[in-house]
C-alpha positions as CSV (number, residue, x, y, z in Angstrom):
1,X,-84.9,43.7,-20.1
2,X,-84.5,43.2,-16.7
3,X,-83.8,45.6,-13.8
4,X,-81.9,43.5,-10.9
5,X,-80.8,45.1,-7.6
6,X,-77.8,43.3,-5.9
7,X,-78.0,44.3,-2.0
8,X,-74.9,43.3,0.1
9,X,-73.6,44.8,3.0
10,X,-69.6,43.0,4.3
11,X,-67.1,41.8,2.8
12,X,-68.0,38.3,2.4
13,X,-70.9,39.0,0.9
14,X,-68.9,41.4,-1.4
15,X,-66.7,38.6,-2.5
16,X,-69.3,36.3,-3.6
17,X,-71.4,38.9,-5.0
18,X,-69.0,40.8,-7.0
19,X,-68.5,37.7,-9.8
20,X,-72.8,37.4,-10.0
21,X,-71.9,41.2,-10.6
22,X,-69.6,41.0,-13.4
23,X,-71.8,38.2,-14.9
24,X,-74.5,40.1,-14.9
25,X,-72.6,43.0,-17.0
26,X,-71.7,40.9,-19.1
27,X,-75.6,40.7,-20.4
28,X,-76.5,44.0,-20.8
29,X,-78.9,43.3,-23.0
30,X,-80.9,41.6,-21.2
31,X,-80.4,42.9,-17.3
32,X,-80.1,46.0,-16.0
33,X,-78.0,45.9,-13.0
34,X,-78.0,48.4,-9.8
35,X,-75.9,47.8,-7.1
36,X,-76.8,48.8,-3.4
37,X,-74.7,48.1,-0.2
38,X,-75.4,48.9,3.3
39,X,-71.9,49.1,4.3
40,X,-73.0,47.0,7.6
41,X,-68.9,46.2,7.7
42,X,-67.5,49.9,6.2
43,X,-63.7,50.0,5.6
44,X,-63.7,45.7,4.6
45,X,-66.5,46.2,2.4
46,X,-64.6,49.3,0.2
47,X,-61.5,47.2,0.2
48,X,-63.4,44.7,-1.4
49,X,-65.5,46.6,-3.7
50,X,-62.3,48.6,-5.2
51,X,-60.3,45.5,-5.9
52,X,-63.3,44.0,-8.4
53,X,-63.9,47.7,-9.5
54,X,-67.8,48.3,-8.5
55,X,-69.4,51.1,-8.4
56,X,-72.9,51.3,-6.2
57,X,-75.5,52.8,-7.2
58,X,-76.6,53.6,-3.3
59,X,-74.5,53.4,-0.4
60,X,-76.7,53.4,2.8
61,X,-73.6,53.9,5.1
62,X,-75.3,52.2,8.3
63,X,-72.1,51.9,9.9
64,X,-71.8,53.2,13.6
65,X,-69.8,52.8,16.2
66,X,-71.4,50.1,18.7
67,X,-74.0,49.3,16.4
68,X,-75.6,46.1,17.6
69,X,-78.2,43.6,15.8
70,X,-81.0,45.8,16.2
71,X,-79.4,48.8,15.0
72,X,-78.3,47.1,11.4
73,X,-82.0,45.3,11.3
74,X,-83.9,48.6,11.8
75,X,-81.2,51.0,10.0
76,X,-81.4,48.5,6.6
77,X,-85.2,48.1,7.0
78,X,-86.0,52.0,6.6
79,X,-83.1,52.7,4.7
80,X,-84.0,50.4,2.1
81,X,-87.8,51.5,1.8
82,X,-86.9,54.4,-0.6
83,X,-84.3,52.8,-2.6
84,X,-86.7,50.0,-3.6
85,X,-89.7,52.4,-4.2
86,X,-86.7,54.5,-5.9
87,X,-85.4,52.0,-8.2
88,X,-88.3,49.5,-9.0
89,X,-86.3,46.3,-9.3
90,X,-87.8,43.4,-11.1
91,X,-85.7,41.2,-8.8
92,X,-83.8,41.4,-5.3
93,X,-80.3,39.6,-5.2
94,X,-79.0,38.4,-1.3
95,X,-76.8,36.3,-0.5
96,X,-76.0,34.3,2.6
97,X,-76.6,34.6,6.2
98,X,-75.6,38.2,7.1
99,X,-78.1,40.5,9.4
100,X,-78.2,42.4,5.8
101,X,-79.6,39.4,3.9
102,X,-82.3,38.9,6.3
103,X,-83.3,42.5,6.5
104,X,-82.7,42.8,2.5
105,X,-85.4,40.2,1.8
106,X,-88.0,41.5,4.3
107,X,-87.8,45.1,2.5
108,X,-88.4,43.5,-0.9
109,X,-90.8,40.9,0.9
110,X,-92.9,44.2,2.1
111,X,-92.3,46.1,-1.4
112,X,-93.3,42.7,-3.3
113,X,-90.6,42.4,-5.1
114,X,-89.1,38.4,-6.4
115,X,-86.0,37.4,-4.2
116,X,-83.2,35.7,-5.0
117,X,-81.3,34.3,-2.9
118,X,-77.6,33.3,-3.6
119,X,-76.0,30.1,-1.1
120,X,-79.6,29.6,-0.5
121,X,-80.4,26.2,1.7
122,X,-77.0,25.7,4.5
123,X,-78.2,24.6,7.7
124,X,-76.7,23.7,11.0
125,X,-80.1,22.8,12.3
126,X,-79.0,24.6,15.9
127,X,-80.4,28.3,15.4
128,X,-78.1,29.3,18.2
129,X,-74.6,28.1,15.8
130,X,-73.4,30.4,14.5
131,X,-75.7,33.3,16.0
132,X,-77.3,35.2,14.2
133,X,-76.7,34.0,10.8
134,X,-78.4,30.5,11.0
135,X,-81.7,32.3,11.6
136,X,-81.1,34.9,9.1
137,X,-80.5,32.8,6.1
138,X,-83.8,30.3,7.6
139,X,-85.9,33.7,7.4
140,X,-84.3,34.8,4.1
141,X,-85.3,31.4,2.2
142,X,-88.7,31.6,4.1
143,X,-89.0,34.8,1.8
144,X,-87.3,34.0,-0.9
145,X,-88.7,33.0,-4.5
146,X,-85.7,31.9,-6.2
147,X,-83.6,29.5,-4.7
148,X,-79.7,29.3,-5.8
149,X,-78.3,26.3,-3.7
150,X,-74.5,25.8,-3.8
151,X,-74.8,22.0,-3.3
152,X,-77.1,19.1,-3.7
153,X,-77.2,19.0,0.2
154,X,-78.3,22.6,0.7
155,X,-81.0,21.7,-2.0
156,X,-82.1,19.2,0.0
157,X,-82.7,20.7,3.0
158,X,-85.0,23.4,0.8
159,X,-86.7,20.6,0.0
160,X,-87.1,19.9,3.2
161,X,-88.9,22.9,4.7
162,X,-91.3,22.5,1.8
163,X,-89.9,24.9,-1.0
164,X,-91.1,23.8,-4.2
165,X,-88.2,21.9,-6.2
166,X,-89.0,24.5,-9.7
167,X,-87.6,27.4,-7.7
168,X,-84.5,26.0,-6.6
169,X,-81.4,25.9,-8.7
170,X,-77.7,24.0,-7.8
171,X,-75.0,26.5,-8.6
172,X,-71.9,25.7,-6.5
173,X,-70.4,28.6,-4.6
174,X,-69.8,31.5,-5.8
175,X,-66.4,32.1,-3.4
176,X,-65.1,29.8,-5.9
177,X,-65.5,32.2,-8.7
178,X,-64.3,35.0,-7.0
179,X,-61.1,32.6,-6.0
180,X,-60.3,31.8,-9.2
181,X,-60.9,35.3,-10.4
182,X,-58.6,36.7,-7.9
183,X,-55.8,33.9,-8.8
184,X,-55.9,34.5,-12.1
185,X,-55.3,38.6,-11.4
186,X,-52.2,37.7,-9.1
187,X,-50.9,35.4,-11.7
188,X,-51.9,37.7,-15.1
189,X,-50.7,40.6,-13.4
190,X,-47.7,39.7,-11.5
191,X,-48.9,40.8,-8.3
192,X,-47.1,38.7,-5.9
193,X,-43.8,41.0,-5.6
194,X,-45.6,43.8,-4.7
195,X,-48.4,42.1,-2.3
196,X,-45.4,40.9,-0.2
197,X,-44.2,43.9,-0.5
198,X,-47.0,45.0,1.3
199,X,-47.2,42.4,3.4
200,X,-43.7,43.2,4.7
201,X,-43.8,47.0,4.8
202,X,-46.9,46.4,7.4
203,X,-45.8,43.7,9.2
204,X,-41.7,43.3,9.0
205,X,-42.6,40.1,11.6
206,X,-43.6,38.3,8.1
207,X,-40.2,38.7,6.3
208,X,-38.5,35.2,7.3
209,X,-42.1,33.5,6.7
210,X,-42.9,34.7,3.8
211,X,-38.8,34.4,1.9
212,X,-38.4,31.0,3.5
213,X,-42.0,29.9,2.3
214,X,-40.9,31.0,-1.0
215,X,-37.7,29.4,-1.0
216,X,-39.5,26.1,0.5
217,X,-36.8,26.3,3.2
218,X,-36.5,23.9,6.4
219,X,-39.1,26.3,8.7
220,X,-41.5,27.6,5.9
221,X,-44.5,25.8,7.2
222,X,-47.4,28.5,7.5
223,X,-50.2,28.0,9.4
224,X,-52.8,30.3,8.7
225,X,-55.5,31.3,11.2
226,X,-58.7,33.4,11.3
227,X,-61.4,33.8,14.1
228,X,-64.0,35.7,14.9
229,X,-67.4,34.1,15.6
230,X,-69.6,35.3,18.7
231,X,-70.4,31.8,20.0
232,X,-66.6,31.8,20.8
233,X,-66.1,34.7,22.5
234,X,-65.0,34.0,26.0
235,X,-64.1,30.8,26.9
236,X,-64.1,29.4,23.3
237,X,-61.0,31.9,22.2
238,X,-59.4,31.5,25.1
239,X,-58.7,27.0,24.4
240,X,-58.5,28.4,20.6
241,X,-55.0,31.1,21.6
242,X,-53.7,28.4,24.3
243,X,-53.6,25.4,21.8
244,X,-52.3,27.7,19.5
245,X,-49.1,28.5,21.9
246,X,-49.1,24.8,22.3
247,X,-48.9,24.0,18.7
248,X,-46.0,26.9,18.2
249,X,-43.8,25.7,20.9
250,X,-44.3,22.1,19.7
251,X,-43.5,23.0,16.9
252,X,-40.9,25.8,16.4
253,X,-40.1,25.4,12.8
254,X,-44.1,26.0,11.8
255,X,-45.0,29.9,11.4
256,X,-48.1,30.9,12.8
257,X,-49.5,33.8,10.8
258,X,-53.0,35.2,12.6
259,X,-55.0,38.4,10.8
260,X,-56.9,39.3,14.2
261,X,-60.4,40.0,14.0
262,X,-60.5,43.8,15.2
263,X,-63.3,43.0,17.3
264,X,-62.3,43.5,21.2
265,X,-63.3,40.3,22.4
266,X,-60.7,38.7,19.8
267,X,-58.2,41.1,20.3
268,X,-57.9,40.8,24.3
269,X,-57.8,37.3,24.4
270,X,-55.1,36.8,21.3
271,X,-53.2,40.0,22.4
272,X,-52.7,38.6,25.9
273,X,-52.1,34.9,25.7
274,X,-50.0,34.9,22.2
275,X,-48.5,38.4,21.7
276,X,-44.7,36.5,23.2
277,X,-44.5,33.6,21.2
278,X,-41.6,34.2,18.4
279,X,-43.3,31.7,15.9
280,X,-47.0,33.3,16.0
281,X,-47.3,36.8,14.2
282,X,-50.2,38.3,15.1
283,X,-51.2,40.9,12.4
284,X,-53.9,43.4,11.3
285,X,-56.9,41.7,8.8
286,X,-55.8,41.9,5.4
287,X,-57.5,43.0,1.6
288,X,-58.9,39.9,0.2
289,X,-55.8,39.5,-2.3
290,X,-53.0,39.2,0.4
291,X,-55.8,36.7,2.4
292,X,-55.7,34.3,-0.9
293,X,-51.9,34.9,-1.4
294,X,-51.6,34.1,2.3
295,X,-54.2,30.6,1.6
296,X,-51.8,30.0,-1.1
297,X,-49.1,29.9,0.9
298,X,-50.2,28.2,3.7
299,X,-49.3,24.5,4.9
300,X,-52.4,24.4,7.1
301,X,-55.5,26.6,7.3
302,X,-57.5,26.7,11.1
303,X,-60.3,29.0,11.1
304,X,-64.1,29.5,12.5
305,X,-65.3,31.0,9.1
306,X,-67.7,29.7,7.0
307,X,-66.2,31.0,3.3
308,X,-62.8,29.5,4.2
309,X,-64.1,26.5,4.8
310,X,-65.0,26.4,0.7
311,X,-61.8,28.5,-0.8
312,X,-59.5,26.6,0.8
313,X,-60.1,22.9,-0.7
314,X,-59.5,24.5,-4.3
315,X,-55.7,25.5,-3.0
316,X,-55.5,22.1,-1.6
317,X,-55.4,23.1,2.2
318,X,-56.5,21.4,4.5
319,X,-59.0,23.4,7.1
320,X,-59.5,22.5,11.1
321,X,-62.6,24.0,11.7
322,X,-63.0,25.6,15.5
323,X,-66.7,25.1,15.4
324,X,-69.2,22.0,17.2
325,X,-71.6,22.2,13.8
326,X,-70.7,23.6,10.5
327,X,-73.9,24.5,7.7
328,X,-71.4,23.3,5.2
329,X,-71.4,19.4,5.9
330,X,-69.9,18.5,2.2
331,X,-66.5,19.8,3.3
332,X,-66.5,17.1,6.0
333,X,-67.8,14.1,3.9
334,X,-65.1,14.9,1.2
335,X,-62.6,15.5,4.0
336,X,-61.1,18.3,3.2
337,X,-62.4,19.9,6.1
338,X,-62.6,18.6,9.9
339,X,-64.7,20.1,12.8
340,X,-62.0,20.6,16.0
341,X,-64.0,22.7,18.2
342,X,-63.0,24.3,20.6
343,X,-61.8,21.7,22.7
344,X,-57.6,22.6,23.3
345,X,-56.6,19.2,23.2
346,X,-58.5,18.8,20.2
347,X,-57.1,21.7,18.3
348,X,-53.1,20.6,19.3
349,X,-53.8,17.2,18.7
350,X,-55.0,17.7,14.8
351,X,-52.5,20.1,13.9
352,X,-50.0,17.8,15.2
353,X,-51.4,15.0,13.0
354,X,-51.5,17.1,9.9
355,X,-47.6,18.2,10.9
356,X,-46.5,15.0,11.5
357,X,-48.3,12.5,9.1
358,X,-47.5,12.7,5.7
359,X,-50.1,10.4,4.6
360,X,-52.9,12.3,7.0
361,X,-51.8,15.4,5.6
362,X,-51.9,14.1,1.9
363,X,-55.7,12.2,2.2
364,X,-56.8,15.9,3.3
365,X,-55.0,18.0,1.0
366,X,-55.8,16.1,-2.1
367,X,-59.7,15.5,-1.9
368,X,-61.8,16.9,-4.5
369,X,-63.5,20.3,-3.6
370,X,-67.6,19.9,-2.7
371,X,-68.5,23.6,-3.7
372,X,-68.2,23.8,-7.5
373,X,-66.0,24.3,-10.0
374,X,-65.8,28.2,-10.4
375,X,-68.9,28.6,-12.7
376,X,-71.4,29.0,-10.3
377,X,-72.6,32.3,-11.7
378,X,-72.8,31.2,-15.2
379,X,-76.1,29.2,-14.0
380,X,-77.1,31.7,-11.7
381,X,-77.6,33.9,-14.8
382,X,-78.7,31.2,-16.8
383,X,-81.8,30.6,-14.5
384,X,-82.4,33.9,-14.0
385,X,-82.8,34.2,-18.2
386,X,-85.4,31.4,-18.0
């Protein structure tokens, strides 16, 4: 039997964690799983890890107010020390690009303990985009002994910088799982009542979207938007929030529903350039549920994230990306993704197309998904058996 310590430490790493998780309980006979989180993101991570019921085994709480890059690197670094000399694990689980990941892999690096790595291999190539995750997940795979790449291309680019082909493995993306999974509760369960119940108790703004959308009415269009990445800050969110008013007086019969990043350089730009327009509804971020209810719903998805980006082509959405490089070319090439920057005439222009052009819409909205097929984890846990 094998003793395998997941470490995570938001809440996307949470969401594509928790289904390797689940998989991995499902084999209790042959792995022992312990479950650590650092808690880098606090309040988004528990949301997250009470919806797919897990229990950690260690909770490092890092979380403090104005905690910068070197606070989380140093704080996971020692913090970990004793819960790997603790615990013993036969294998370290990571995933993705987080400042957690990076620090994760070091610890079990110094403690020699195997690594694997889960979306192992995404590169922009520009260590400066996004900041600080392209170096993190470049240092994590320097580290790492087991290699789970969601895509052919990621596997490539292991290949690449000289990683041995035996130690990496093409999964898809676990997001996918996790979608699926959290579909198939809203649908099993009945859920969608009382999330817009929710919805609508916290924000009242979303009442008309939300009974139109479900009623398919004339102005039910939803445009969902998320933002929140550092090279943006400034000028960057400043194009994104004018385009956006653009788009919304352009187009008054499209909703524009925006979960605002609660970082302070989001929240003074959006606050203070959209906060007037009728049509946008600028709301608190949500639980991961009412986020895929809202992707559900949504006519149009325009975001700067990275996971999005790979949910949203299994809903059939098409996604404007407000980034100059994405790590996650496959998106593009299918073309159910395309990189707008975040140039304003850029951003009003593509909407507009994807508004007013059926068949534009259509080519985007019906291209096959790049990132898997929602078993990902089974051949994570197959490899990790072999």
């Amino acid at each position: 039997m094998k003793k395998i310590l997941t470490i995570f430490g938001t809440r996307p790493e949470a969401i594509k964690m928790a289904p390797v998780i689940k998989a991995l309980e499902m084999h209790p006979d042959q792995f022992t799983s312990r479950k650590c989180v650092t808690a880098q993101h606090r309040q988004m991570l528990d949301q997250v890890l009470n919806l797919f019921q897990i229990k950690p085994d260690h909770d490092l709480d890092i979380m403090k107010p104005g905690q910068n890059l070197f606070d989380v690197t140093c704080n996971v670094l020692r913090a970990l020390k004793s819960v790997l000399e603790k615990d013993r694990p036969d294998l370290v689980l990571v995933h993705g690009d987080t400042t957690t990941t990076m620090a994760a892999s070091l610890a079990a690096f110094y403690c020699g303990i195997t690594i694997g790595h889960v979306e192992a291999g995404l590169r922009t190539h520009n260590k400066q985009a996004p900041f600080p995750e392209e170096i993190n997940r470049r240092l994590a795979d320097v580290i790492t002994d087991l290699h789970f790449a969601p895509t052919a291309t990621a596997r490539n680019n292991l290949l690449k910088e000289g990683c041995s082909a035996d130690t990496i493995f093409v999964t898809g993306n676990t997001v996918i799982d996790a979608l699926l999974m959290a579909l198939e509760k809203i649908r099993s369960e009945n859920l969608e009542p009382s999330i817009i119940g929710g919805l609508l108790k916290s924000f009242p703004s979303l009442c008309k979207v939300l009974n139109n959308n479900r009623q398919k009415k004339k102005d039910s269009r939803l445009i969902l938007v998320t933002g929140h990445r550092r090279e943006n800050f400034g000028r960057g969110f400043e194009n994104i929030c004018k385009a956006l008013k653009k788009i919304a007086a352009k187009h008054a019969n499209v909703q524009i529903v925006y979960p605002v990043h609660l970082n302070p350089q989001v929240q003074e730009p959006v606050r203070r350039i959209l906060s007037e327009c009728d049509n946008i509804h600028l709301i608190a971020p949500l639980d991961y549920l009412a986020f895929v209810y809202l992707m559900y719903r949504s006519y149009i998805i325009i975001t700067d994230s990275g996971g999005i980006q790979e949910e949203a082509p299994s809903l059939g959405k098409p996604v404007l990306v407000m980034r100059d490089t994405t790590e996650r070319p496959e998106a593009i090439d299918a073309g159910t993704a395309k990189l707008v920057g975040t140039d304003y005439d850029s951003i009003v222009h593509n909407v507009s197309s994807l508004l007013e052009d059926n068949n534009a819409y259509k080519i985007m909205a019906q291209a096959v998904n790049p990132y898997g097929d929602g078993k990902a984890c089974g051949r994570i846990i197959k490899a990790l058996k072999n």
